[in-house]
C-alpha positions as CSV (number, residue, x, y, z in Angstrom):
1,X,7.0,31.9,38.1
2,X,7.1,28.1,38.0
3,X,6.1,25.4,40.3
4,X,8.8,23.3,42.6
5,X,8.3,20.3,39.9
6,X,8.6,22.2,37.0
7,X,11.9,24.0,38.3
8,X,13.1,20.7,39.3
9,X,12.4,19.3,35.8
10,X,14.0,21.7,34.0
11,X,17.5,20.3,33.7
12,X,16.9,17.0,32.3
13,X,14.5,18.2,29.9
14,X,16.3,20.4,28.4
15,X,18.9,17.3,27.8
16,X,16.3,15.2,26.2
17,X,16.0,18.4,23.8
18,X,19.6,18.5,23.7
19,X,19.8,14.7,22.9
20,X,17.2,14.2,20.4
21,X,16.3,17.6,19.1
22,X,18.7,18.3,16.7
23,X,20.7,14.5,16.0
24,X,17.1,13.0,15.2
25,X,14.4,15.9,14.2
26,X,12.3,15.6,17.0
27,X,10.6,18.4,18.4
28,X,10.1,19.8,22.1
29,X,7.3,22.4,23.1
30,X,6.5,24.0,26.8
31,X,3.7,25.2,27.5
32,X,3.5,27.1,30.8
33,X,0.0,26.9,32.7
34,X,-0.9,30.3,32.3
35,X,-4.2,31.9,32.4
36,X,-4.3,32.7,29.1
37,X,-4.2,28.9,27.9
38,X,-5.2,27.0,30.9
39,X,-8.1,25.7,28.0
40,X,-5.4,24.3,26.6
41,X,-4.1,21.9,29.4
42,X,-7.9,21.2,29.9
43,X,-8.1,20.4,26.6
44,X,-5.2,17.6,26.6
45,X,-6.3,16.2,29.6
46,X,-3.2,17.1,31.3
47,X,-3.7,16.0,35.0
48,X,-0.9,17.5,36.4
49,X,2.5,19.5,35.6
50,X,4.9,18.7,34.3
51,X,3.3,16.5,31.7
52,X,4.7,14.8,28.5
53,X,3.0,14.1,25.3
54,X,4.6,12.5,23.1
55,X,3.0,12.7,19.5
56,X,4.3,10.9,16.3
57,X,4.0,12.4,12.8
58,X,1.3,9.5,11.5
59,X,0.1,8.2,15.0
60,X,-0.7,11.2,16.7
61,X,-0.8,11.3,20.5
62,X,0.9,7.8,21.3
63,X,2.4,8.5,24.9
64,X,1.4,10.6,27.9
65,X,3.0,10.8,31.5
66,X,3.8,12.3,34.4
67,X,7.0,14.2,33.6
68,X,9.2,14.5,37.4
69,X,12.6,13.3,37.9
70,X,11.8,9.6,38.5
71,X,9.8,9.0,35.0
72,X,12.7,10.8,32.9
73,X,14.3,7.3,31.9
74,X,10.9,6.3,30.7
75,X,10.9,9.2,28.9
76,X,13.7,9.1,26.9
77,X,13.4,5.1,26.7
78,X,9.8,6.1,24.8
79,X,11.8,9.0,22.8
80,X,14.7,6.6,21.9
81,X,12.2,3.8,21.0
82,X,10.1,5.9,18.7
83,X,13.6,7.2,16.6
84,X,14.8,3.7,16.2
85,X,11.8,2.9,15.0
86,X,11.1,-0.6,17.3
87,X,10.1,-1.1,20.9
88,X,11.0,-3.9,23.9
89,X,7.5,-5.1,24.5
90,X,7.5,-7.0,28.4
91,X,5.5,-10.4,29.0
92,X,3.1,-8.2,31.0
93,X,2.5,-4.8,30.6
94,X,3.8,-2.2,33.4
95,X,0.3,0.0,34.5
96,X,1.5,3.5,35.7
97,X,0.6,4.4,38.8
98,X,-1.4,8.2,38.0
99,X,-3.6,7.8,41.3
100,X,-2.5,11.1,42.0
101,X,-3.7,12.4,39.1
102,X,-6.8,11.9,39.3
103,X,-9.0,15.6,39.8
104,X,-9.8,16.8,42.9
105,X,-10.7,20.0,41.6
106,X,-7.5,21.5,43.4
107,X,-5.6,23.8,40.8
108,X,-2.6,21.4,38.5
109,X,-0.2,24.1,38.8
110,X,1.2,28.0,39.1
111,X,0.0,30.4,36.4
112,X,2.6,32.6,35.5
């Protein structure tokens, strides 16, 4: 069973892997909060679901955000950004807004 935002996700992330996946090599994994690997999340420090890392093959981690309806352009502007291969830097840097992130101890998600 998955959460509301996860549902609601769904469909646009499945176009980024439908956009990038196969035209430029880059690879997509979900992993479902489940009790089994609830460590995991912990581990990555993911506040909330859904949540995008976004890793490059020297850099490692280089990206992490919320991943709901309104961030998807941001998304794929990071994706398309790191396949060119060059970024649009701004005068002064946007700070995302992850207040509601922040742990209250209340559970991030639905296991399955």
């Amino acid at each position: 069973k998955w959460c509301r935002s996860c549902r609601a996700s769904e469909p646009q992330f499945h176009k980024l892997i439908h956009d990038f996946a196969d035209p430029h090599g880059v690879k997509f994994v979900q992993v479902p909060l489940k009790k089994e690997n609830a460590f995991l999340h912990e581990g990555l420090g993911v506040p909330s679901v859904p949540f995008a890392h976004i890793y490059h093959p020297e850099g490692g981690l280089v990206e992490e955000m919320k991943m709901n309806k309104k961030k998807f352009g941001k998304i794929r502007t990071s994706l398309e950004q790191y396949v060119a291969g060059s970024c649009y830097l701004e005068d002064e840097p946007e700070e995302e807004d992850m207040t509601d992130d922040i742990d209250d101890g209340t559970p991030i998600g639905e296991f399955q």
